[in-house]
C-alpha positions as CSV (number, residue, x, y, z in Angstrom):
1,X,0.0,0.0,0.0
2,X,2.7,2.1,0.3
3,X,3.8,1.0,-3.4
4,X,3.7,3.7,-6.0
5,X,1.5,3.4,-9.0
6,X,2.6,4.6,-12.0
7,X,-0.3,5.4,-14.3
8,X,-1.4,3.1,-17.0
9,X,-0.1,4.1,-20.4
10,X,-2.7,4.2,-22.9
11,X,-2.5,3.6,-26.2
12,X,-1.9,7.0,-28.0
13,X,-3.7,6.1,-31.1
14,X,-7.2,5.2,-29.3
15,X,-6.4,9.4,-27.2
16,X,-6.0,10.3,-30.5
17,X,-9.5,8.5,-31.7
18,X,-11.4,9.9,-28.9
19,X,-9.8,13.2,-28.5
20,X,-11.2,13.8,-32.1
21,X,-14.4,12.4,-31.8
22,X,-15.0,14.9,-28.8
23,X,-13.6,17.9,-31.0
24,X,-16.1,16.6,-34.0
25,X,-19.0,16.2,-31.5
26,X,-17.9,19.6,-30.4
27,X,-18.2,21.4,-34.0
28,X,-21.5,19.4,-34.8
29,X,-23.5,19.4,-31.8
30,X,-24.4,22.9,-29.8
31,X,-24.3,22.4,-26.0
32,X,-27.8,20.3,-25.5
33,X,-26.5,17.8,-27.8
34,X,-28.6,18.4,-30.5
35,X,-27.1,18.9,-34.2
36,X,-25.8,22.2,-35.1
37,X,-27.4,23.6,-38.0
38,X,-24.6,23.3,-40.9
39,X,-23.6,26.8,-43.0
40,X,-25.2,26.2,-46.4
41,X,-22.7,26.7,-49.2
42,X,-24.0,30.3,-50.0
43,X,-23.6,31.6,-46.4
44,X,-20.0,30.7,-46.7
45,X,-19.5,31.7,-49.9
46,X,-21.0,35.1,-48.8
47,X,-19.0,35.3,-46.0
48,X,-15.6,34.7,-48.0
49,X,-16.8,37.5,-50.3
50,X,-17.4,40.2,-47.4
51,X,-13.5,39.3,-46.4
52,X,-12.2,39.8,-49.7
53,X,-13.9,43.1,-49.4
54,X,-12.8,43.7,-46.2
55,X,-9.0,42.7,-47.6
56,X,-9.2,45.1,-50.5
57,X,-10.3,47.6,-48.5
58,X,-7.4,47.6,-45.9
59,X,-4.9,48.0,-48.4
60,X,-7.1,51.4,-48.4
61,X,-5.9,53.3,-51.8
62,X,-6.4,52.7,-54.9
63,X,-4.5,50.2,-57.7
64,X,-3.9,48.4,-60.8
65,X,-6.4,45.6,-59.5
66,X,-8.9,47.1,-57.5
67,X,-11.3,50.2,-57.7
68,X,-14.1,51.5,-55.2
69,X,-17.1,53.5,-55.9
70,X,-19.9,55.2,-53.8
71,X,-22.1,54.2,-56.5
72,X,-22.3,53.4,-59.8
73,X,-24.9,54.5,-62.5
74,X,-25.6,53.2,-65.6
75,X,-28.8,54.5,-66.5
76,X,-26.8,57.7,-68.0
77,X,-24.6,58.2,-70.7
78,X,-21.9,60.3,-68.1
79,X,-22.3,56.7,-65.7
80,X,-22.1,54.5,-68.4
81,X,-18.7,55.9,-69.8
82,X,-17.1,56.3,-66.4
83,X,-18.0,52.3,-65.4
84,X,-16.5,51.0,-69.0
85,X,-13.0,53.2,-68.5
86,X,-12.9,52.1,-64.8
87,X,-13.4,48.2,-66.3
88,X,-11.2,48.8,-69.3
89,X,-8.2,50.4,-67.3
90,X,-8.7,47.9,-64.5
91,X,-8.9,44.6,-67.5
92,X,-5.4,46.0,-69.1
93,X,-3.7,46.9,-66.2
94,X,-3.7,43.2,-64.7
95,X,-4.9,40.7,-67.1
96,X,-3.3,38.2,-65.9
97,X,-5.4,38.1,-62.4
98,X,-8.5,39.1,-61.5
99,X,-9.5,42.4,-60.5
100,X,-12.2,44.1,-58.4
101,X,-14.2,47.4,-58.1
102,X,-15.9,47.6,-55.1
103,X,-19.3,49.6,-54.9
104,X,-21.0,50.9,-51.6
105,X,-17.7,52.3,-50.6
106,X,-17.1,56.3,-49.3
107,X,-14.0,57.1,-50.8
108,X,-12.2,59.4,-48.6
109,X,-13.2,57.7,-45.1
110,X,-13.6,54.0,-46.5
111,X,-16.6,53.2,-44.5
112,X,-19.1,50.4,-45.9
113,X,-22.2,52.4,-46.7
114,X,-23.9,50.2,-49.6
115,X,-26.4,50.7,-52.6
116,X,-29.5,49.4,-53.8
117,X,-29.7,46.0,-55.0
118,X,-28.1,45.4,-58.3
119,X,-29.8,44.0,-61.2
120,X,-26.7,42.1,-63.4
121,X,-28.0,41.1,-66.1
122,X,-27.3,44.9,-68.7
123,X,-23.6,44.9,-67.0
124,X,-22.0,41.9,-69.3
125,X,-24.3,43.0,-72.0
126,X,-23.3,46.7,-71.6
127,X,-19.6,45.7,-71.7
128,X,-20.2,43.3,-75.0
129,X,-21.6,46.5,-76.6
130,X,-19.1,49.0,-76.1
131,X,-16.1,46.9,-75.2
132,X,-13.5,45.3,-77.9
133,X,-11.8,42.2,-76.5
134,X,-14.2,42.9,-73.1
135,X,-13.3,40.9,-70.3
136,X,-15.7,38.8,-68.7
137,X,-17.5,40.3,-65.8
138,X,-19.2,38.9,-62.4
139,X,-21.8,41.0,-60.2
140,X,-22.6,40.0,-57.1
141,X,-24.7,41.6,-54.3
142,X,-22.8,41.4,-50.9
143,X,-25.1,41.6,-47.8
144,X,-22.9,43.2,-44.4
145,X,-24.8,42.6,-41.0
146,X,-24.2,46.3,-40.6
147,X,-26.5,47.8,-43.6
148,X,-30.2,48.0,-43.4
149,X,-31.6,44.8,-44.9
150,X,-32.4,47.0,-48.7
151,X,-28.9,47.9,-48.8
152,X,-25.9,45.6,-49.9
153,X,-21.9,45.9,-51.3
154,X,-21.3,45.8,-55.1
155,X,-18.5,43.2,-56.0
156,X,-17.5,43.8,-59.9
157,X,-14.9,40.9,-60.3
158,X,-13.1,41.3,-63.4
159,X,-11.7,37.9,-64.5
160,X,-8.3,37.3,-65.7
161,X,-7.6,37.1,-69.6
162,X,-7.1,34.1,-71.4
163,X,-5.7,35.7,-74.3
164,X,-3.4,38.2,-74.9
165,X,-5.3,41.2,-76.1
166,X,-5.8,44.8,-74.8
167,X,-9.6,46.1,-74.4
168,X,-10.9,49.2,-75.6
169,X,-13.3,51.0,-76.0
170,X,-15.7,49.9,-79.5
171,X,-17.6,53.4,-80.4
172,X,-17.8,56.7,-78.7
173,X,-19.8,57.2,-75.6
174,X,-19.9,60.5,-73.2
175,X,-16.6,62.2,-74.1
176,X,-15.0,59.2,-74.7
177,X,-13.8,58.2,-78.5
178,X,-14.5,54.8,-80.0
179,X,-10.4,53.1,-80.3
180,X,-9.3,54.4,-76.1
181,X,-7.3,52.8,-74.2
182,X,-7.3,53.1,-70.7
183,X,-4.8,51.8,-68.2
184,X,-4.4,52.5,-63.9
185,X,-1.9,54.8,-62.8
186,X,-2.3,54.5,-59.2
187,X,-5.6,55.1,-58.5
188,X,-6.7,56.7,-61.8
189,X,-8.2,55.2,-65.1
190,X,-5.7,57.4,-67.6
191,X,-6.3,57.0,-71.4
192,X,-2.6,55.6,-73.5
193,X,-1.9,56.5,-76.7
194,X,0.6,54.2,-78.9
């Protein structure tokens, strides 16, 4: 009785078994037991899109890959011209990644302030028309827990170009002629002449 007893060794495989199986229970059960309800694909897919935002924004100016806008407005021939030099400069200036302009943004103070839902089905189609070699062109309507439930972020992702070509503008629109170029220089959308 006065013998010390080591402790048993267990096998560290079978700790390693259970020691997960409490972890998993952990993540897939709430405190009662009872099965958390899993994040559905979009939720996450949502929530990896507000932290690219959030990323972009923190790098806080403006650059060759990303843009931000208080709003956009195509409706107008002055909104119109603005968005296709912002998507042509941003398209030349890094084909080979994607590139972003994000709208809801207050420029000077960067704060999240959002728009109206987006309809995104006249941007490609706007683009197509006015654009030669246009890139393609993704819309998506970000909702923050922050903004009112009618208000969301604009995410314009630019994808990457497959070929080799420069995009410019196709006919003349606002004060812009059919035949510019436009590239970034820092946080501008500059026409090139060559």
């Amino acid at each position: 009785s006065d013998h010390w007893h080591y402790p048993k060794r267990e096998n560290p495989i079978r700790t390693s078994i259970a020691f997960h199986r409490t972890i998993y229970r952990r993540l897939v059960q709430n405190s009662c037991g009872e099965p958390r309800p899993q994040r559905s694909l979009i939720s996450r897919l949502m929530i990896n899109k507000r932290l690219l935002i959030k990323n972009l924004l923190a790098h806080n100016d403006e650059n060759s890959f990303y843009d931000k806008k208080r709003q956009i407005n195509i409706s107008e021939k002055e909104g119109k011209a603005k968005f296709l030099k912002h998507i042509c400069a941003l398209s030349n200036s890094n084909p080979k990644n994607n590139s972003y302009i994000i709208i809801g943004v207050d420029d000077p103070s960067n704060d999240i302030v959002g728009v109206d839902f987006f309809d995104d089905s006249k941007i490609q189609n706007l683009i197509n028309a006015y654009l030669e070699h246009p890139p393609i062109i993704q819309y998506e309507n970000i909702p923050f827990p922050h903004l009112s439930e009618d208000k969301v972020v604009g995410l314009v992702t630019i994808r990457s170009k497959t070929t080799n070509t420069i995009t410019a503008l196709r006919k003349n629109i606002w004060k812009y002629y059919g035949g510019s170029v436009f590239f970034r220089d820092g946080s501008m959308s500059m026409p090139k002449v060559f």
